[in-house]
N, C-alpha and C positions, 0 to 999 in steps of 0.2 A: 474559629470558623463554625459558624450552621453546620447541623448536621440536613443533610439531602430531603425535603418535603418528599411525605410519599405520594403514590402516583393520586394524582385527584381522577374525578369523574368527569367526562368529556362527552359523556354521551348525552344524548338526548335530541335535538331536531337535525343534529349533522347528517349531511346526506352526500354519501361518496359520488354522486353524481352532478354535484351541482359545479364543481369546475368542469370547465370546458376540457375537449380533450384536444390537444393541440396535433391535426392531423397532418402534419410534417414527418410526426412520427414515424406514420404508417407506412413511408418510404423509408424508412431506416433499419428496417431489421428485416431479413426472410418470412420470418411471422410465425404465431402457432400452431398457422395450418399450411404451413408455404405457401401464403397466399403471394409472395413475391416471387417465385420459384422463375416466372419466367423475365422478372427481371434484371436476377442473377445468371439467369443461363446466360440472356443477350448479354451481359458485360463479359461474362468471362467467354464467350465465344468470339466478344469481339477482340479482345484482347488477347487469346490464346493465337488470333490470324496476324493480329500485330505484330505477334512477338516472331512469327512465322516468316513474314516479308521482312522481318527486318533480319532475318539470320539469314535470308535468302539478297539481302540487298548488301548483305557483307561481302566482297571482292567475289562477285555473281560469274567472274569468270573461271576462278577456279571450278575443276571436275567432279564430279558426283561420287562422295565416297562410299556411298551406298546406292549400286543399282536399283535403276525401276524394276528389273525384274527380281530384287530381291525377296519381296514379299511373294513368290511363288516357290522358293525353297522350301523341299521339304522341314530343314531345323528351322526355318522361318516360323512357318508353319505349326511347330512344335511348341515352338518358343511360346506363341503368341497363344495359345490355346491353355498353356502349363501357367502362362500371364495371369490369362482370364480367370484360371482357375481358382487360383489363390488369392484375387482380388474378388472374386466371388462371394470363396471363405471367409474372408474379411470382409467382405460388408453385410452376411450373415449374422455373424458374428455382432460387428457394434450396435445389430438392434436389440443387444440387450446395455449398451448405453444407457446411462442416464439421461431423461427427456427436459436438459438445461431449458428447452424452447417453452414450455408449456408454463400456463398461470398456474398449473397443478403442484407446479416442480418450488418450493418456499424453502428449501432445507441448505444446503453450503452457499458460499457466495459465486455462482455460477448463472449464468440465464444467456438467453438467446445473445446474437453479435450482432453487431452495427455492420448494415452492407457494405460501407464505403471501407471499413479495414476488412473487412471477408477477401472481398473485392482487390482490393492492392495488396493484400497479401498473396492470394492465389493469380495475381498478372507480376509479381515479383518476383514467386519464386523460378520460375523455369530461369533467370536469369541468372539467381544463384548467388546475390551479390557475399560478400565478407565484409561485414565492417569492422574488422580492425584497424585500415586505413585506405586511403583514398585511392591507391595505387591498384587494389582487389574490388573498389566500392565507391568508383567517383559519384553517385548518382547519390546511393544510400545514405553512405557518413553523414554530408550531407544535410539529408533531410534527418536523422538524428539529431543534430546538434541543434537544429531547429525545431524540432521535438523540445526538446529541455527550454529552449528560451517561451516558449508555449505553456511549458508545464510552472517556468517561472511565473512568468504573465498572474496566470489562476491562482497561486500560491502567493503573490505580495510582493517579490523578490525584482529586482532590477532587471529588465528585459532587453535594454539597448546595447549591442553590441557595440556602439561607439563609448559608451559609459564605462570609466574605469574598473566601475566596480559591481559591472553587469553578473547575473548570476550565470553558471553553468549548470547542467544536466547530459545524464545520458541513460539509455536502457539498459534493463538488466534480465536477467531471466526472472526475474521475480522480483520480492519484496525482501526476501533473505541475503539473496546476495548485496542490495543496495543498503539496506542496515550493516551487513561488511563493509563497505564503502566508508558510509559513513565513520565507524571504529578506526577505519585505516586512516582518513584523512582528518580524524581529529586528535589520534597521537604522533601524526608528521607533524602538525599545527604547533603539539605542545610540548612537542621534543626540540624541535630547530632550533627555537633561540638560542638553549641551552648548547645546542650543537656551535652555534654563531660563536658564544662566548667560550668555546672550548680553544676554539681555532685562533682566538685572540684579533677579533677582527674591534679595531677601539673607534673604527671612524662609525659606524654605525650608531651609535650612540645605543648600547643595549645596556637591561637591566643590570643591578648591581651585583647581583648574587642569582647561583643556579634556581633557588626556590621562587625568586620574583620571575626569571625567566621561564621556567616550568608552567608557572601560571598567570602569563598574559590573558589578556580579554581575546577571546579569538580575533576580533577586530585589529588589535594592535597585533596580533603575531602575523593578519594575512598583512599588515602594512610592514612589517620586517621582513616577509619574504619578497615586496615588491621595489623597497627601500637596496635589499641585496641586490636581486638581479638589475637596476637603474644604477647600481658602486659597479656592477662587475663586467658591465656592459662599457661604461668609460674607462675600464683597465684595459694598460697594454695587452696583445696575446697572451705571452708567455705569462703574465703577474696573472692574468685573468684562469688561466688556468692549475696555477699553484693554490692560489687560494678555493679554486672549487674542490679539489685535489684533498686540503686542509679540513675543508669540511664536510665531505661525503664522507671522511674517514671517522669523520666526530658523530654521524646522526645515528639515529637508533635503528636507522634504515639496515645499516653497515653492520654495525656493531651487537646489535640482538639486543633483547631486554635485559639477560644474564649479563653481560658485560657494562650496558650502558649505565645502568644501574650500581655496576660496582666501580664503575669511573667517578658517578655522583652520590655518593653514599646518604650524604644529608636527603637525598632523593628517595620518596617511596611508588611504590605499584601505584597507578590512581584507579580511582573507583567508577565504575559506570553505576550512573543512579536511574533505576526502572521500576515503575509501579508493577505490583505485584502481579494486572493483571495483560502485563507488556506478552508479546511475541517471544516464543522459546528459541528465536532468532539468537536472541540475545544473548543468551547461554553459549551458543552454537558459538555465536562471533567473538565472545571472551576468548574461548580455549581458541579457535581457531587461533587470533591473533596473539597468540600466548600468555594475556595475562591471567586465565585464571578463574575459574568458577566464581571462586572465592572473592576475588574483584569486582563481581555483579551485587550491586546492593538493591534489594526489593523496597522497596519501597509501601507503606501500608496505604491503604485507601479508604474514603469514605464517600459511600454511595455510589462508588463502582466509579470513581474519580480518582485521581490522586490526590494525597491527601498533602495541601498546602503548609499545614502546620509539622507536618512531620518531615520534611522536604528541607523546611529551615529549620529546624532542629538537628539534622543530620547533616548540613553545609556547618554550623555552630559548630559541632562535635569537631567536624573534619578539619576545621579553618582550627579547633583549639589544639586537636594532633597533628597539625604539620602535614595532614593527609590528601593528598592531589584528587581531585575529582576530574577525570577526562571528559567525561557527556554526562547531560542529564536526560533522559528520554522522556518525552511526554507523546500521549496516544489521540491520533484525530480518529476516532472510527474502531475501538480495539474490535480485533476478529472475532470475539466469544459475545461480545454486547452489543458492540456498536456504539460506545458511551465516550466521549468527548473530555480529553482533557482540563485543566485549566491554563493552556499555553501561556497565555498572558502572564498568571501570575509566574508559571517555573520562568522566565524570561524576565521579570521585573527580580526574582530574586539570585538569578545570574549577575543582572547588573550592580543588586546592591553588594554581594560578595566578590565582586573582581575588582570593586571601587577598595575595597577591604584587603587584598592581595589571592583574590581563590579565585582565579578565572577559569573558566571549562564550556565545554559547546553544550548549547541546546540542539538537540535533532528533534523532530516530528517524526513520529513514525505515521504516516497517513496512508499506509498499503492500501488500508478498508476505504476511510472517509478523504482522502486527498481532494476525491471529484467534486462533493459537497461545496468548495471551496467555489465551483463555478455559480453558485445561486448568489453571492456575494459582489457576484462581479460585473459592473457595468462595461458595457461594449467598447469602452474607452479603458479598460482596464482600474480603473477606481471600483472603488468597493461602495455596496450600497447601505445606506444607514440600516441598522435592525428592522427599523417601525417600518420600510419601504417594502423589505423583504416580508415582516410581517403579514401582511396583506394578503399574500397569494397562501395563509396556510391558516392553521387552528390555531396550533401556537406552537410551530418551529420560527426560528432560530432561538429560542430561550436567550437572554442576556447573556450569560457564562456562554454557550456558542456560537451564538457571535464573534463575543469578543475571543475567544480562543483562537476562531478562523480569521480575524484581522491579526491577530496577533502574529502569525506565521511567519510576515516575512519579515518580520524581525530577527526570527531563527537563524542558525547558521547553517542546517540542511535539512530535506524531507526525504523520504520514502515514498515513494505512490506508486498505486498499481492500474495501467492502464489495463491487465487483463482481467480487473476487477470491476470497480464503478464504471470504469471507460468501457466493457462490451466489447474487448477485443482479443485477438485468439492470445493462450497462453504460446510461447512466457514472453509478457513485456511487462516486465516492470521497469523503476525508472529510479533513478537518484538526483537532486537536485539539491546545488550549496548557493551559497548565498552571494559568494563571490570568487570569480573563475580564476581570481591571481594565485588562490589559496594550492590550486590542483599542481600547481609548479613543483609541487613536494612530491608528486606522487608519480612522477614522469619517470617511465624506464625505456631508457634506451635499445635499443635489438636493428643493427646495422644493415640485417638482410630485410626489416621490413620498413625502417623508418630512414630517413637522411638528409642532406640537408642544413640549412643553418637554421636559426631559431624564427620562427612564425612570425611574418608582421604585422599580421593582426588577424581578429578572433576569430573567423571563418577558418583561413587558413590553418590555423594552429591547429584546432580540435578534427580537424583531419585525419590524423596522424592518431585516430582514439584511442589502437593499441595500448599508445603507451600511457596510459590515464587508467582504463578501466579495469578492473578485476581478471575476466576474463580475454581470453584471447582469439579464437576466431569465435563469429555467430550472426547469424542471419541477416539482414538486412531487409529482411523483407518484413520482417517485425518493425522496423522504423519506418519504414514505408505505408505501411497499416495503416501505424498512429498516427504519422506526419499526414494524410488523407481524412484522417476518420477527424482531425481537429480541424483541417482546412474547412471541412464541409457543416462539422457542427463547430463552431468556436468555444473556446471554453468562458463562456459568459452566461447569462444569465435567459439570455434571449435566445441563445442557438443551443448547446447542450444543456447549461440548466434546466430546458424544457424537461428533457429525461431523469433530470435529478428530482423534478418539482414532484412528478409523478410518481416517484418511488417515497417521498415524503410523506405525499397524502396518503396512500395507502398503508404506512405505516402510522397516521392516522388514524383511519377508519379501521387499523387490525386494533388496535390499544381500544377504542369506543366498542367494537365488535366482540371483546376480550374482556370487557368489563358487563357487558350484556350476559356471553356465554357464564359467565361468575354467579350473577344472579340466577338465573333461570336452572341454574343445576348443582345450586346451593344444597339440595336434599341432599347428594350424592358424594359430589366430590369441593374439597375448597379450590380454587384458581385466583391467579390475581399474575399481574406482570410486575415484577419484587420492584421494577424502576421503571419510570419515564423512561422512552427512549430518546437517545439525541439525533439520531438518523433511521436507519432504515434498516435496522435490523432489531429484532423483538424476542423478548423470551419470555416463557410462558411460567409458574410454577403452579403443579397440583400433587394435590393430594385429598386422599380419599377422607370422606366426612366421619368424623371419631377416631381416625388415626392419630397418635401421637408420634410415634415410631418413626424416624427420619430414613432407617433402613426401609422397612414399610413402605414409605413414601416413595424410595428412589426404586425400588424394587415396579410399582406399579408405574413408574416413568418409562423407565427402560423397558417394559415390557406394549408400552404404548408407544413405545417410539419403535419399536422391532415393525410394529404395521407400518409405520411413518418411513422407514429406509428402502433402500433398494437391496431388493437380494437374487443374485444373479441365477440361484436357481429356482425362477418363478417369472414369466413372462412382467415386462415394465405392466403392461394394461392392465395387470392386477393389482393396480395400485392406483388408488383413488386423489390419494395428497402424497405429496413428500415432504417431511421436516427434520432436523438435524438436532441433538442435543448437547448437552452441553451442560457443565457445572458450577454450582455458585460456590465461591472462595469467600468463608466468612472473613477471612483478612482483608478482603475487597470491599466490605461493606461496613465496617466498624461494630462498633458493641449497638447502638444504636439502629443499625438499621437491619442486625440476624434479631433483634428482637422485635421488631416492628413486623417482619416479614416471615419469622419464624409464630407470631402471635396470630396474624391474618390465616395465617395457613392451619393452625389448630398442632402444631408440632411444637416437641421436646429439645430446645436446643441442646439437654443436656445426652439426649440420647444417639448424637455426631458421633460418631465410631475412627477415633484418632486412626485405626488402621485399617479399617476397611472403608465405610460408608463415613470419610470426613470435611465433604463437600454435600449441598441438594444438586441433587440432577434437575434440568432445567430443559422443556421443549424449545429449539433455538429457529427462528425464521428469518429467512433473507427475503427481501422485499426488495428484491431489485428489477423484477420482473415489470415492464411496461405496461404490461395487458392486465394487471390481476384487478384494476377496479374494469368492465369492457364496456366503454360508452355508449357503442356501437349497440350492444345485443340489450342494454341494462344490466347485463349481469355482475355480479361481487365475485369472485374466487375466495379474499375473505371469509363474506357469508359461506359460500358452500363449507371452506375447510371447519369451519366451526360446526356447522349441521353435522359433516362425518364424526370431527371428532368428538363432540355431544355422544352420536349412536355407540362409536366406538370405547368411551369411558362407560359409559353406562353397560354396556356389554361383555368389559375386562371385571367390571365391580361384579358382574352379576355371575358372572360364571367361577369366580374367583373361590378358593376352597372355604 
């Protein structure tokens, strides 16, 4: 495989204002100066009287349990003053907030909200919904579940709830707990069969041996869990319960690793395969789920990608030791780059090795970049050729992200974060598999909340979300958000893409703006962005000119980035930009590209400090902000942050001992 071209030069007649600015927008967020202020009062004022008549149109005959003349008691009185007070304190208090709203603000993946989930989230909550199931949440579940067939849609994956093998989703508080998700339901996946063939069930027609069963294709295991439940469904009662009896006692559900493990002895721990520069999720979610630090395998990378070649050399290795692979992870969007897997290929090399006998899941982790996926998307749900998408940029989608983001719904599950690219309150994140037969494995029963006999069909069933999701009770007014915030922009190319197009370009014009500031301040310090970006997040690396010293180097980052944070003891308006930093992993880059980028920069790769100073610090920007190129005024926010931070390096070198 190529190693990664370094970034080329892009500047020169680009001009961030010559796209049009699509003013649809401009009803979509509060704004950086609230210019929408009075548009969100009238919603939520008109919805707070809604919500008002309708507790008053609830059985309007019962009697008032709270007198009119209550609010003249004195502890009324009291109450309500001691209220004030403390709500007072607290919104004192969060103006020292971070200013997510502002073009100024470029540093975590945070920025202003999409009114429509602002909106349904603040007319949701007085109602207070629970979506663990329908019985606390008929309204919300719900629109959850319709949530996930939405977040299918964008993502590649089967969307029609009449289709066998339509995909499912659902929210999470994040992007961690749904990479749990994922871990959980792809060793129920890779343990069943194995469970099937414990139990001695011979009409199913299962593999020969634990090891062929252990490593179905996840395709063929969701078809043995669907194959089961259509055997157990034409069993009499009592047969049909014996044999469920048989085999919940055989899964690794029951039984735990330590046990299951010592039942299948020819059986090993399998390995979760993650590029080096994956979410420390994953760490989290090994031990969580007990297999094992140790069971995490990193994966090396080249050019801040996973590296292909090293991916089939370690399936080779596994497949010659007998060693099970559970997931492969590949990255739409990593959190520290922004840099775009090559899904496609970890997915073509899933298939050639489960053809081989080593099947295991591909997930996407797309926390970051999941939303990206809607600039691909035609309003019909088909995906648009490269050269189409082309068109409206300089040059995103690059070939490999493209094809990475077609590649998706191929996958067997994703990650995505709608209180990320999607603009809406934390925490929603979300989980999406590829096919909703597979979830059958992951159902727990709890008689006080769920009952009944078995769903017939897909609305109904995922009702009952309890018993599916990680978590047990949680908001409903988070699906409410999203299910709104999608109705009104769709995740296509034409309604939310709009927002995605705009964080694109600007990402854009910061790379041209970035290679400019390089030149022009060449006397002082070296700069350069170490990689193309693949989305909409940018990082910077400098260093001072005659520096060789990587400590040296990181030493003057960090002290530029100390102006670039927010520090709560010092009013926000003392702060001109905000940017976040972040570390380059020469593991992440190959031998080839810490030389290419350690040579630009004028530094010593050999002078990397294994113990202290053994990464470069790197200035990291989020470009998610709508406003940062402003069509409206001409202004760049770009440009500006580069004029500061021009004055500001130039004034660290100068004062510097």
């Amino acid at each position: 495989m190529a190693a990664t071209p370094a970034p080329s030069d892009h500047s020169g007649s680009f001009d961030p204002f010559d796209a049009a600015h699509p003013h649809m927008l401009d009803a979509c967020f509060l704004g950086p100066y609230a210019q929408n202020d009075t548009l969100l009062e009238k919603l939520v004022v008109e919805f707070l009287r809604d919500h008002v008549y309708w507790r008053r149109n609830f059985h309007p005959e019962d009697p008032l349990a709270i007198s009119t003349t209550a609010a003249l008691h004195p502890d009324y009185l009291a109450f309500e003053a001691k209220m004030r007070r403390e709500l007072h304190l607290l919104s004192a208090a969060l103006k020292k907030s971070v200013p997510f709203h502002s073009p100024r603000y470029i540093g975590h993946m945070a920025s202003d909200l999409l009114l429509p989930g602002l909106a349904a989230q603040i007319l949701t909550l007085p109602y207070n919904p629970n979506n663990v199931t329908e019985d606390t949440a008929p309204v919300t579940v719900e629109l959850e579940v319709k949530v996930g067939l939405q977040l299918a849609r964008m993502l590649g994956y089967v969307n029609d709830p009449a289709q066998p093998d339509c995909a499912f989703g659902h929210l999470t508080s994040g992007g961690t707990v749904a990479n749990y998700q994922a871990l959980r339901l792809a060793l129920a996946q890779k343990a069943f069969p194995v469970a099937l063939r414990a139990a001695g069930i011979g009409e199913l027609d299962l593999p020969d041996d634990d090891w062929a069963a252990f490593n179905l294709h996840p395709h063929a295991a969701t078809a043995l869990v669907d194959r089961w439940g259509r055997w157990l469904a034409q069993a009499a009662p009592a047969e049909r319960k014996r044999w469920q009896a048989k085999v919940a006692a055989a899964r690794i559900e029951q039984l735990g690793l330590v046990d299951f493990f010592a039942t299948h002895p020819e059986l090993k721990t399998p390995k979760v395969l993650a590029p080096v520069t994956a979410h420390y999720s994953w760490s989290k979610g090994c031990k969580l789920l007990g297999l094992g630090r140790s069971q995490l395998e990193r994966l090396p990378e080249r050019g801040m990608r996973i590296d292909v070649d090293a991916l089939e050399a370690t399936l080779e290795r596994c497949l010659r030791q007998r060693q099970p692979v559970l997931m492969a992870v590949a990255v739409l969007g990593t959190t520290e780059y922004g840099t775009v897997d090559p899904i496609d290929a970890v997915v073509d090399a899933r298939e050639r090795y489960a053809a081989r006998g080593l099947g295991f899941a591909v997930h996407v982790d797309a926390a970051w970049g999941g939303y990206l996926a809607s600039l691909l998307r035609n309003e019909d749900g088909s995906l648009r050729p490269r050269a189409e998408v082309a068109l409206e940029f300089e040059s995103f989608p690059t070939p490999g992200v493209h094809a990475a983001i077609a590649a998706v719904g191929r996958t067997d599950s994703v990650t995505v974060d709608p209180h990320k690219l999607g603009y809406l309150p934390y925490g929603a994140g979300a989980f999406v598999c590829r096919d909703h037969r597979a979830t059958a494995l992951l159902t727990e029963a709890a008689d006080y909340v769920f009952h009944g006999e078995a769903a017939p069909d897909y609305m109904t069933r995922y009702r009952r979300l309890g018993q599916i999701i990680p978590e047990g009770s949680k908001s409903g007014a988070a699906a409410a958000a999203v299910y709104v915030t999608h109705q009104a922009l769709p995740l296509d190319h034409a309604h939310f893409g709009l927002l995605s197009a705009q964080t694109i370009r600007a990402a854009e014009h910061f790379r041209a703006r970035a290679q400019r500031f390089a030149r022009e301040n060449e006397d002082v310090v070296h700069a350069l962005m170490p990689f193309d970006p693949d989305s909409n997040l940018v990082c910077l690396a400098l260093n001072p000119a005659g520096n060789r010293s990587v400590p040296i180097a990181n030493a003057f980052v960090r002290r530029l980035h100390d102006e670039l944070r927010i520090d709560p003891r010092h009013p926000v308006q003392d702060k001109q930009f905000f940017a976040s930093a972040t570390t380059l992993k020469p593991e992440a880059l190959g031998v080839e590209g810490v030389d290419r980028i350690f040579d630009a920069l004028g530094l010593d790769p050999a002078t990397l400090d294994d113990e202290n100073d053994d990464k470069l610090v790197l200035l990291r920007h989020t470009l998610m902000n709508p406003y940062l190129i402003d069509h409206e005024n001409r202004i760049s926010y770009i440009d500006l942050y580069f004029d500061h931070l021009a004055l500001r390096v130039r004034a660290l070198l100068a004062s510097a001992p």
